[in-house]
VOPADREN-222656 format. One record per residue: residue number from 1; x, y, z of N, C-alpha, C in turn; residue in one letter. Coordinates in Angstrom, 2 decimals. Atoms other than C-alpha are relative to their C-alpha. Layout:
BEGIN
+-----+---------+---------+---------+---------+---------+---------+---------+---------+---------+----+
:   i :    n_px :    n_py :    n_pz :   ca_px :   ca_py :   ca_pz :    c_px :    c_py :    c_pz : aa :
+-----+---------+---------+---------+---------+---------+---------+---------+---------+---------+----+
: NUM :       X :       Y :       Z :       X :       Y :       Z :       X :       Y :       Z :  a :
...
+-----+---------+---------+---------+---------+---------+---------+---------+---------+---------+----+
END
This chain:
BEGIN
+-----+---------+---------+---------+---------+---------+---------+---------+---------+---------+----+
:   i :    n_px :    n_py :    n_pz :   ca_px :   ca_py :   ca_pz :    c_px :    c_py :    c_pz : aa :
+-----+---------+---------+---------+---------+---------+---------+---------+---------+---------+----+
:   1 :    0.82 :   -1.20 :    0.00 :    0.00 :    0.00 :    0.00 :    0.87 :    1.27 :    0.00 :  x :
:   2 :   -1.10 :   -0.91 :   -0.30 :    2.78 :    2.42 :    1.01 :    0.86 :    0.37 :   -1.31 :  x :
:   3 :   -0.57 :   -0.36 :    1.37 :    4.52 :    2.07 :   -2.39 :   -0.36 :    0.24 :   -1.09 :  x :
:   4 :    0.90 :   -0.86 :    1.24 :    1.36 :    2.67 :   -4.22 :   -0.15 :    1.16 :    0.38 :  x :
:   5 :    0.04 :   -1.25 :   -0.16 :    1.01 :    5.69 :   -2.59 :    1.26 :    0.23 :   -0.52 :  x :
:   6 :   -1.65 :   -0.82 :    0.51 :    4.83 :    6.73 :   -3.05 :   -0.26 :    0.26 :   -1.95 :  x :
:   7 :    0.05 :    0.21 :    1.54 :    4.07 :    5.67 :   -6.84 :   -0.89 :    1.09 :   -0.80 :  x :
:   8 :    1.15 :   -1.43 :    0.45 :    1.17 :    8.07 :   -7.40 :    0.26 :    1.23 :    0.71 :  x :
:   9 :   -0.35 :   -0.72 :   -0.99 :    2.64 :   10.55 :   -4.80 :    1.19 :    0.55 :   -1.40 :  x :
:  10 :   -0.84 :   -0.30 :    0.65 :    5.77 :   10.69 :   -7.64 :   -0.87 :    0.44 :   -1.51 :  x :
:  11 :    0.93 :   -0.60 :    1.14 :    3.27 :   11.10 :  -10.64 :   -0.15 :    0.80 :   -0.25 :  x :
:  12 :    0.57 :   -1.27 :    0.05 :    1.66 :   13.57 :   -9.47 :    0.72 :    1.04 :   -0.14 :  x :
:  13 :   -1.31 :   -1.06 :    0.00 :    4.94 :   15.67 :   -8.69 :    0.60 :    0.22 :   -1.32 :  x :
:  14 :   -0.45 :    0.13 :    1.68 :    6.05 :   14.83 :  -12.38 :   -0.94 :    0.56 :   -0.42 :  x :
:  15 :    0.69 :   -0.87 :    0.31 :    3.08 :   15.84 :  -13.60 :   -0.18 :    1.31 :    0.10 :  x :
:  16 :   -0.35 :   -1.49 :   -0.81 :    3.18 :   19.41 :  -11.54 :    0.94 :    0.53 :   -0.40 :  x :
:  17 :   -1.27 :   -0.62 :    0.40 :    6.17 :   19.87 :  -12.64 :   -0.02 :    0.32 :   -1.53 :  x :
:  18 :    0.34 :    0.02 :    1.34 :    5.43 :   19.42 :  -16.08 :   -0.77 :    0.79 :   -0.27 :  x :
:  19 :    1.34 :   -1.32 :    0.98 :    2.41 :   22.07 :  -16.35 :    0.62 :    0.96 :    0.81 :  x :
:  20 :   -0.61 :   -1.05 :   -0.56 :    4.37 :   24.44 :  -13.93 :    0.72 :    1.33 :   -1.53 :  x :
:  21 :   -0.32 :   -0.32 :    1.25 :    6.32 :   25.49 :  -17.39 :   -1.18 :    1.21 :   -1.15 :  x :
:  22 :    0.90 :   -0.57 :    0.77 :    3.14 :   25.78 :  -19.30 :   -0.99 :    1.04 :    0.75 :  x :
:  23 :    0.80 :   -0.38 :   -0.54 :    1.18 :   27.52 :  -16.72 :    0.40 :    1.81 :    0.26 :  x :
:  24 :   -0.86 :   -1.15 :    0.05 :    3.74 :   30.59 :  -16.64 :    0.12 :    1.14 :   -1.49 :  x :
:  25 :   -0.14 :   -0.16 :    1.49 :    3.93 :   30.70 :  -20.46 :   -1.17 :    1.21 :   -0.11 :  x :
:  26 :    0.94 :   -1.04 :    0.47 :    1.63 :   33.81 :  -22.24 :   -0.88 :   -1.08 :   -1.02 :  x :
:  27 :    1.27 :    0.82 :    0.94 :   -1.72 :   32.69 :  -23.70 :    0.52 :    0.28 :   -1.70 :  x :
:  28 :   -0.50 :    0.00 :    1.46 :   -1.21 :   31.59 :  -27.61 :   -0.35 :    1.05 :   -0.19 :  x :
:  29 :   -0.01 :   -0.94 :    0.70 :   -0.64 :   34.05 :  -29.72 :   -0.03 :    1.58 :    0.68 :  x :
:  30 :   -1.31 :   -0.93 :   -0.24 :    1.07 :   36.53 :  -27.52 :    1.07 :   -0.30 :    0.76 :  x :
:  31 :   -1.54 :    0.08 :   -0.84 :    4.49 :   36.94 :  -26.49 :   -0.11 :    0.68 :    1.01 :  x :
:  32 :   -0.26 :   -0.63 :   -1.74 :    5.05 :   37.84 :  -22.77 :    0.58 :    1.12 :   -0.89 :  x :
:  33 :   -0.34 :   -1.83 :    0.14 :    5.67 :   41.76 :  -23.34 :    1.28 :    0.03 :    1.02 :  x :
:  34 :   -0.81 :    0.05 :   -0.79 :    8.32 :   43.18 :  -21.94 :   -0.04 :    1.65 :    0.31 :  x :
:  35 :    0.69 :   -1.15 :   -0.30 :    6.95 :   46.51 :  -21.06 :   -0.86 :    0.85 :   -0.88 :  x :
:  36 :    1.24 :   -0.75 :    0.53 :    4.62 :   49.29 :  -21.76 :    0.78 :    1.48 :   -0.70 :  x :
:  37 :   -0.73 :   -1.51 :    0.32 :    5.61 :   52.76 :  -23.60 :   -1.49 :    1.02 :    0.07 :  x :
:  38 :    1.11 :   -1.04 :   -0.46 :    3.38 :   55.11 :  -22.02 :    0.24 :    1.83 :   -0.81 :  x :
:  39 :    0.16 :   -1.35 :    0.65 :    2.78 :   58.53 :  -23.64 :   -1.08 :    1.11 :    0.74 :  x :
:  40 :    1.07 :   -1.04 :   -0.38 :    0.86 :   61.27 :  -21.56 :    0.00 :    1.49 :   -0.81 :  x :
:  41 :    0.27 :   -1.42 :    0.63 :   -0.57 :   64.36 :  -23.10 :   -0.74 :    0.88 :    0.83 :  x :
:  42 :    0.62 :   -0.85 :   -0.57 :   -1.25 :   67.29 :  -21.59 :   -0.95 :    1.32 :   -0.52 :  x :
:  43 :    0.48 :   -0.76 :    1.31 :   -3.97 :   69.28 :  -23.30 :   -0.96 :    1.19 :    1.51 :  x :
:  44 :    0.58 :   -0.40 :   -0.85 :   -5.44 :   72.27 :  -21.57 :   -1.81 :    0.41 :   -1.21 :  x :
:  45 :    1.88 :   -0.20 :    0.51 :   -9.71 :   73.03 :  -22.24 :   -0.48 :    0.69 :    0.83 :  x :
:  46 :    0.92 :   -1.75 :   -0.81 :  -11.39 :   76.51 :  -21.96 :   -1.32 :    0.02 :   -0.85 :  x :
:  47 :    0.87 :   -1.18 :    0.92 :  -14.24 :   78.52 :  -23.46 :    0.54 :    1.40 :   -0.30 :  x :
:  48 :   -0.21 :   -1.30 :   -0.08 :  -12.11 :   81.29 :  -23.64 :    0.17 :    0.49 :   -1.86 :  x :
:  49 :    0.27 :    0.17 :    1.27 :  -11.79 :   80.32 :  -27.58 :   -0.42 :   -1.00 :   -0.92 :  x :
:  50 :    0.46 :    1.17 :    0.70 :  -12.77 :   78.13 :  -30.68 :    0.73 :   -0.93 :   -0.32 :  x :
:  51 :   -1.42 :    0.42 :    0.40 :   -9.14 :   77.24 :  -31.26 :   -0.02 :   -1.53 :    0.40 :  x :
:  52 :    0.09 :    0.92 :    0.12 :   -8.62 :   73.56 :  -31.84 :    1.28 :   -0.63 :   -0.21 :  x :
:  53 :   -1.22 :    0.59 :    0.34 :   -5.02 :   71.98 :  -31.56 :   -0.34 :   -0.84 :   -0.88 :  x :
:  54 :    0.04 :    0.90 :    1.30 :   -4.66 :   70.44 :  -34.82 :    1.06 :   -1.43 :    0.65 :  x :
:  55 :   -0.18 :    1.55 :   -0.69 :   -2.12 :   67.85 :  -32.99 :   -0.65 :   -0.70 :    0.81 :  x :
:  56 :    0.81 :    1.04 :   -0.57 :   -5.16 :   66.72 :  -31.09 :   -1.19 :   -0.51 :   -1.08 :  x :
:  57 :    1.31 :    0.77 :    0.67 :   -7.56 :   65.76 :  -34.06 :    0.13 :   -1.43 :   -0.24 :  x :
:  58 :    0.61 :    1.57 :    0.13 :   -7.20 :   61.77 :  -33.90 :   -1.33 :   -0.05 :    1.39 :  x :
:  59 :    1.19 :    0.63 :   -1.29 :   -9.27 :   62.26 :  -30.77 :   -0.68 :    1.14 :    0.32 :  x :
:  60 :    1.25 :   -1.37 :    0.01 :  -11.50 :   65.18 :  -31.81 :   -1.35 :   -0.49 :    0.10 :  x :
:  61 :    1.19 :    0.44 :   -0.24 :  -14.43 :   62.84 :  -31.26 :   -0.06 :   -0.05 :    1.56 :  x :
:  62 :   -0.05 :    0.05 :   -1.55 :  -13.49 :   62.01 :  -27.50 :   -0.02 :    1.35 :    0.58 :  x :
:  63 :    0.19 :   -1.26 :   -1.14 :  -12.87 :   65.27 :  -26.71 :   -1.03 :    1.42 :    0.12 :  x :
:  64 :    1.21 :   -1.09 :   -0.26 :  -15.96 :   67.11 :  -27.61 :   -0.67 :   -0.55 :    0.75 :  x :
:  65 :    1.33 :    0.39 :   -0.24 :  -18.05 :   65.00 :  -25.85 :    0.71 :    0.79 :    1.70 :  x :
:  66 :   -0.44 :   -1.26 :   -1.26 :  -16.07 :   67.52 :  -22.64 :   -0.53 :    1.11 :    0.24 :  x :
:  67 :    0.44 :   -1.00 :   -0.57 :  -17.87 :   69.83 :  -23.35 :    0.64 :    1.28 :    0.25 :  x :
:  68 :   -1.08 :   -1.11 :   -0.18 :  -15.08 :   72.89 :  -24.05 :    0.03 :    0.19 :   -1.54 :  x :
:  69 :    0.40 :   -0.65 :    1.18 :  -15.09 :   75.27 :  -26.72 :    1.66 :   -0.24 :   -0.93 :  x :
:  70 :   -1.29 :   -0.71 :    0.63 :  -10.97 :   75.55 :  -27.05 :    0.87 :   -1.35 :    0.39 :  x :
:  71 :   -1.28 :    1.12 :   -0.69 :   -8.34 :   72.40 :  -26.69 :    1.39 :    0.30 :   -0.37 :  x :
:  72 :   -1.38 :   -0.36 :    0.10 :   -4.63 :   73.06 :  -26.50 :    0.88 :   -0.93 :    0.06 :  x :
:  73 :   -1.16 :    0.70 :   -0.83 :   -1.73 :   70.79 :  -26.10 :    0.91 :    0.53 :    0.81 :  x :
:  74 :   -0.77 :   -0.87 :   -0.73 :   -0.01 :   72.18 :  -23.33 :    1.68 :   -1.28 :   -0.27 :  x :
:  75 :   -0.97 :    0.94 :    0.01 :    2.53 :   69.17 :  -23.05 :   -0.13 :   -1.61 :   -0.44 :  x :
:  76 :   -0.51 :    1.15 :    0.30 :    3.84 :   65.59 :  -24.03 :    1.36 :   -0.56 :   -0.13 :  x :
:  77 :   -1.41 :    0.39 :   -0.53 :    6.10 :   63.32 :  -22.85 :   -0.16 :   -1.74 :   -0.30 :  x :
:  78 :    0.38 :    1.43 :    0.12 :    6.70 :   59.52 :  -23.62 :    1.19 :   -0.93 :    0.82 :  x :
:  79 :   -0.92 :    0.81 :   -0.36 :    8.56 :   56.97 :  -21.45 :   -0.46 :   -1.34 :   -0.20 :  x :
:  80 :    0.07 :    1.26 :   -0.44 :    9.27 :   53.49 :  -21.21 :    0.11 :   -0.65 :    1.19 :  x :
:  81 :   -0.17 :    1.02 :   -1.43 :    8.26 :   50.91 :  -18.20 :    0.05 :   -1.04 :    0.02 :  x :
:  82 :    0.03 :    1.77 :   -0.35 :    9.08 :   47.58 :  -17.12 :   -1.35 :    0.42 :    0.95 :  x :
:  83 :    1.74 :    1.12 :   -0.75 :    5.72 :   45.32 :  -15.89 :    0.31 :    0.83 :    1.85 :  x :
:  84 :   -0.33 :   -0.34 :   -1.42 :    5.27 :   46.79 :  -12.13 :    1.03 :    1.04 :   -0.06 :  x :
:  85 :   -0.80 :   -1.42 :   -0.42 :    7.75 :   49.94 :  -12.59 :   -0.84 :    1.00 :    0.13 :  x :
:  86 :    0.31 :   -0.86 :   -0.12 :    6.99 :   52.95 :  -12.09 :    0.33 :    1.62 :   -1.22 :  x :
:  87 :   -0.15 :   -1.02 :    0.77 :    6.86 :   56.41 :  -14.54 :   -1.18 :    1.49 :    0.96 :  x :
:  88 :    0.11 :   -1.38 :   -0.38 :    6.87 :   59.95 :  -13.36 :   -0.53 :    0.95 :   -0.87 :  x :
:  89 :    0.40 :   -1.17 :    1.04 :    5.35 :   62.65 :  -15.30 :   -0.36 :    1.33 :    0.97 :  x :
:  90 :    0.45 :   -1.18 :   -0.64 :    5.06 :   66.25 :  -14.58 :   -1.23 :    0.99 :   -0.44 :  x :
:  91 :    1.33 :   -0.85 :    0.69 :    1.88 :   68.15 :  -15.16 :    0.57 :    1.34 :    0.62 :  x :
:  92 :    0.04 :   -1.15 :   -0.35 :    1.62 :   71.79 :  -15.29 :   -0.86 :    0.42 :    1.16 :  x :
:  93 :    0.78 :   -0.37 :   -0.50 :    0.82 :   73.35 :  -12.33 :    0.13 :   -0.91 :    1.48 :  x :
:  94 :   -1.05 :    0.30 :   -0.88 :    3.28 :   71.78 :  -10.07 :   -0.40 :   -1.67 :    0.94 :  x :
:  95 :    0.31 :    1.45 :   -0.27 :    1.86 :   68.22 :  -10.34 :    0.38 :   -1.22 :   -0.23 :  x :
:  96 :   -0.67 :    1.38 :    0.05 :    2.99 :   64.72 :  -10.43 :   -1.30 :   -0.77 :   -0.33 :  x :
:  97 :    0.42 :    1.27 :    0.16 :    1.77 :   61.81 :  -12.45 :    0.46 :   -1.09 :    0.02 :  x :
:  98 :   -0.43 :    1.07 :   -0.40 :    2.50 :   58.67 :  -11.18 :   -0.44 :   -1.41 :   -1.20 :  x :
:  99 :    0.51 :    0.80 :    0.42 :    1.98 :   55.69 :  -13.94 :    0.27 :   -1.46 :    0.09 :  x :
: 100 :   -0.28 :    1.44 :   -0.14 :    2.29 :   51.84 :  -13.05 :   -0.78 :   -0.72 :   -0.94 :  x :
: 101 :    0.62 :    1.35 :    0.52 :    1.61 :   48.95 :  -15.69 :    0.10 :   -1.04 :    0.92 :  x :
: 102 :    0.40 :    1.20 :   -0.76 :    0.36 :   46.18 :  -13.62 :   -0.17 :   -1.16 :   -0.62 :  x :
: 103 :    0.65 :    1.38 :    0.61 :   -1.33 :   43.49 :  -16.09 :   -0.08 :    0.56 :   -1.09 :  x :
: 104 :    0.29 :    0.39 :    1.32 :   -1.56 :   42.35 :  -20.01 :   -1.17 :   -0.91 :   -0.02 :  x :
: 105 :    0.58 :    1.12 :    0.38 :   -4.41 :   40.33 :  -20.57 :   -1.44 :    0.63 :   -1.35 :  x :
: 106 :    1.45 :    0.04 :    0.82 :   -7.46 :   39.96 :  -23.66 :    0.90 :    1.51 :   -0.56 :  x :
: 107 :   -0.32 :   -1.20 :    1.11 :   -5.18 :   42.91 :  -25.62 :   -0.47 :    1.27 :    1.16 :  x :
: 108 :    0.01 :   -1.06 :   -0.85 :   -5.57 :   45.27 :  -22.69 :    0.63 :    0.07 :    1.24 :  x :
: 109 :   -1.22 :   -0.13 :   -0.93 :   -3.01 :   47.08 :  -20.24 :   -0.76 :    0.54 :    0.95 :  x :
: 110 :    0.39 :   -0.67 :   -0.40 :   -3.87 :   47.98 :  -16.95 :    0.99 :    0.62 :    0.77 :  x :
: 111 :   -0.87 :   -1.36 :   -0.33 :   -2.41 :   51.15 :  -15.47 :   -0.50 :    0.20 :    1.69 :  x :
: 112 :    0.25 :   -0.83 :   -1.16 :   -2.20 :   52.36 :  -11.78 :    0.69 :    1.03 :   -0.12 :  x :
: 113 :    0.09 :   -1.86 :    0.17 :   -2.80 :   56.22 :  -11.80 :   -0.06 :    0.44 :    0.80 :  x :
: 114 :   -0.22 :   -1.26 :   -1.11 :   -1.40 :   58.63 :   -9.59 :   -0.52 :    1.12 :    0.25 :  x :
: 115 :   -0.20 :   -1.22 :    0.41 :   -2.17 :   62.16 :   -9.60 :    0.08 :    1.07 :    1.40 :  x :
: 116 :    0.01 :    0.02 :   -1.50 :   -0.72 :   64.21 :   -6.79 :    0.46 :    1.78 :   -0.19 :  x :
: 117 :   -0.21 :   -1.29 :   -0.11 :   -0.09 :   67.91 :   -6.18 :    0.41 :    0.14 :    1.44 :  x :
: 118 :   -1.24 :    0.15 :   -0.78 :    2.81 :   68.34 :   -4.15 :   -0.39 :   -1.37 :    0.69 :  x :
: 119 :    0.34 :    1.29 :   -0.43 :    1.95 :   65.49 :   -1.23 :   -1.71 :   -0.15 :    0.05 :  x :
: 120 :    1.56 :   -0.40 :    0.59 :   -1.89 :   66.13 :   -1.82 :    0.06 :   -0.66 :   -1.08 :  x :
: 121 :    0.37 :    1.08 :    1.16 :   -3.18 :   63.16 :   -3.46 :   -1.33 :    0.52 :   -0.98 :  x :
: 122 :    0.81 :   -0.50 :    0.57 :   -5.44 :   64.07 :   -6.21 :   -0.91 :   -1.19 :   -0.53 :  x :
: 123 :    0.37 :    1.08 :    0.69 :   -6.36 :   61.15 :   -7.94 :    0.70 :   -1.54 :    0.44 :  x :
: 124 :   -0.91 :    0.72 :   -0.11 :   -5.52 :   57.52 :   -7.29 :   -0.88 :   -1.36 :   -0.24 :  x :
: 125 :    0.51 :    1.02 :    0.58 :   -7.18 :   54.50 :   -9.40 :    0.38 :   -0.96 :   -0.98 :  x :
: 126 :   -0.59 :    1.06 :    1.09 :   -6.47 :   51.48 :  -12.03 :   -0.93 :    0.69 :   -1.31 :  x :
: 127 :    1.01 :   -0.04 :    1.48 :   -7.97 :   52.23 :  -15.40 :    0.42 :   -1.38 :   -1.22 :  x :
: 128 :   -0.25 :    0.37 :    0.50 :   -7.83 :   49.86 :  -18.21 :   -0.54 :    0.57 :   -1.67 :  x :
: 129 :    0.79 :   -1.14 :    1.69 :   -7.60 :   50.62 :  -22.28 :    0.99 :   -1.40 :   -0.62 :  x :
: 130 :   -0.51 :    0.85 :    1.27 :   -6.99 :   48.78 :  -25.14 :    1.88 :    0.30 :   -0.29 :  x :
: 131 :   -1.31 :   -0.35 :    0.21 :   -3.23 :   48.14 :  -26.18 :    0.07 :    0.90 :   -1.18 :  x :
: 132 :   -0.17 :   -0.82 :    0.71 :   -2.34 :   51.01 :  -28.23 :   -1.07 :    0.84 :    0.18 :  x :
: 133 :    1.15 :   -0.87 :   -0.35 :   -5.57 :   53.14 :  -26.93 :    0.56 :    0.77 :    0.96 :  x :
: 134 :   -0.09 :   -1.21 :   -1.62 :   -5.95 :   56.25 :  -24.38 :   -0.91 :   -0.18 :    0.30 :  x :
: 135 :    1.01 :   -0.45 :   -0.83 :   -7.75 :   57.22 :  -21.84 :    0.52 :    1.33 :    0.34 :  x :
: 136 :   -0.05 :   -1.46 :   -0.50 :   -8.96 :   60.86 :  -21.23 :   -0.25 :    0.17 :    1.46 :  x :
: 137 :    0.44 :   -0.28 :   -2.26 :   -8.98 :   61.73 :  -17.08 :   -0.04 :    1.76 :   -0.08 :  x :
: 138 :    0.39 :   -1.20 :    0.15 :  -10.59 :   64.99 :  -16.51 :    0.80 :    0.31 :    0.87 :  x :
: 139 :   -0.95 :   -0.95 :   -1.44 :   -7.96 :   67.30 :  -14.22 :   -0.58 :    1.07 :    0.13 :  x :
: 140 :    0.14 :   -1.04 :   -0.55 :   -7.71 :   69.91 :  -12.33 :   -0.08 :    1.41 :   -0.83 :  x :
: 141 :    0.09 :   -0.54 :    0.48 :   -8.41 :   73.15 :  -12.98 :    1.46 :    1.20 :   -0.39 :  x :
: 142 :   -1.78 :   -0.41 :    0.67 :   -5.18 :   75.43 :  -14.75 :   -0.96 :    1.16 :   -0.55 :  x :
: 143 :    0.52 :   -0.64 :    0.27 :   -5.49 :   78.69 :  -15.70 :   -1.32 :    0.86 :   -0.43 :  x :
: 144 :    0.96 :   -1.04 :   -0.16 :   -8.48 :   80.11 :  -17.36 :   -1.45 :   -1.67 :   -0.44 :  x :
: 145 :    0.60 :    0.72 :    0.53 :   -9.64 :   76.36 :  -18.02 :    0.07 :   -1.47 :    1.16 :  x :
: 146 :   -0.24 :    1.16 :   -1.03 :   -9.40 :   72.66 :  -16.47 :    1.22 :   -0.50 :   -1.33 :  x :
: 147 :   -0.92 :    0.93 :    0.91 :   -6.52 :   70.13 :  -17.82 :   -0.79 :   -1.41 :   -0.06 :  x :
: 148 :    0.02 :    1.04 :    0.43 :   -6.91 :   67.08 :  -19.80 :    0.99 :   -1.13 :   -0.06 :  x :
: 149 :   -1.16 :    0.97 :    0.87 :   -4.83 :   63.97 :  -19.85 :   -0.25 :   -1.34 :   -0.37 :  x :
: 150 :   -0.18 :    1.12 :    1.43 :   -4.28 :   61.45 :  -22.88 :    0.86 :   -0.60 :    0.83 :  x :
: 151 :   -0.97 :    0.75 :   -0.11 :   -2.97 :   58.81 :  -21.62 :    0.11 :   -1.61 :   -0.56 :  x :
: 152 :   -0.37 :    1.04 :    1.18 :   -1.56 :   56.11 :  -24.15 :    1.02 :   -1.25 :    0.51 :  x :
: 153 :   -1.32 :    1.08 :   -0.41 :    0.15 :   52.68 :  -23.72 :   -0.19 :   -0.84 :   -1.24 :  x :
: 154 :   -0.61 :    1.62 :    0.80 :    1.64 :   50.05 :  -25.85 :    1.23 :   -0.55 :   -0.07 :  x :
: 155 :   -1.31 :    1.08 :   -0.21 :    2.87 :   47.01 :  -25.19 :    1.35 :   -0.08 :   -0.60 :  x :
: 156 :   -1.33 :    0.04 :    0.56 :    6.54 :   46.67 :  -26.18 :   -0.07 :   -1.83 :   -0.21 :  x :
+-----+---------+---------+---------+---------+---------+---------+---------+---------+---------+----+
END
């Protein structure tokens, strides 16, 4: 009895060992990534005019539905992160964006989002977007308007 157990006791461990491998592996038909290249945009939005940054028209549909007469690009910046690092960004207006890739899965990255003014946390949630997609997060308010930020990832 003792050496049928041992016998199926070793199986099983062979076995285990054997899907350990596959169980690590990335679902067919993608390759484990090896980070994210994040891109934030900083666009500011008034009524103070009609004016329309022409470098924001791929996402002149998203950003009327804001509700602002005038969009600007104030800034843009693009880094690269390893899985779980961390990326800094500076917003106008003496703010910090914090961006963490966390997870790949089903063609979508998810992001933990900072947003902090000086130690005054402003914002602090996961969002998820399609690989190679943004997401718009309504900010704070900046001069004569509020800020917008684009924020873009794809997988590497």
């Amino acid at each position: 009895m003792m050496k049928l157990l041992e016998s199926r006791l070793r199986r099983t461990l062979l076995f285990s060992l054997f899907l350990l491998p596959l169980s690590v592996s990335a679902p067919a038909g993608e390759k484990a990534p090896q980070g994210v290249q994040l891109s934030i945009g900083t666009i500011l939005a008034s009524n103070e005019s009609d004016d329309f940054d022409a470098k924001l028209s791929k996402m002149k549909n998203q950003l009327e539905v804001i509700k602002y007469s005038s969009y600007r690009l104030v800034k843009e910046e693009s880094q690269k992160v390893p899985w779980n690092g961390n990326a800094l960004f500076e917003i106008p207006g003496g703010r910090t964006l914090a961006v963490m890739p966390q997870e790949y899965r089903n063609s979508r990255v998810s992001l933990k989002v900072r947003l902090q003014e000086g130690e005054k946390p402003l914002l602090d949630t996961t969002v998820r977007i399609r690989n190679r997609g943004n997401f718009l997060l309504g900010g704070p308010a900046h001069e004569e308007g509020v800020l917008i930020l684009s924020i873009s990832a794809t997988v590497q």
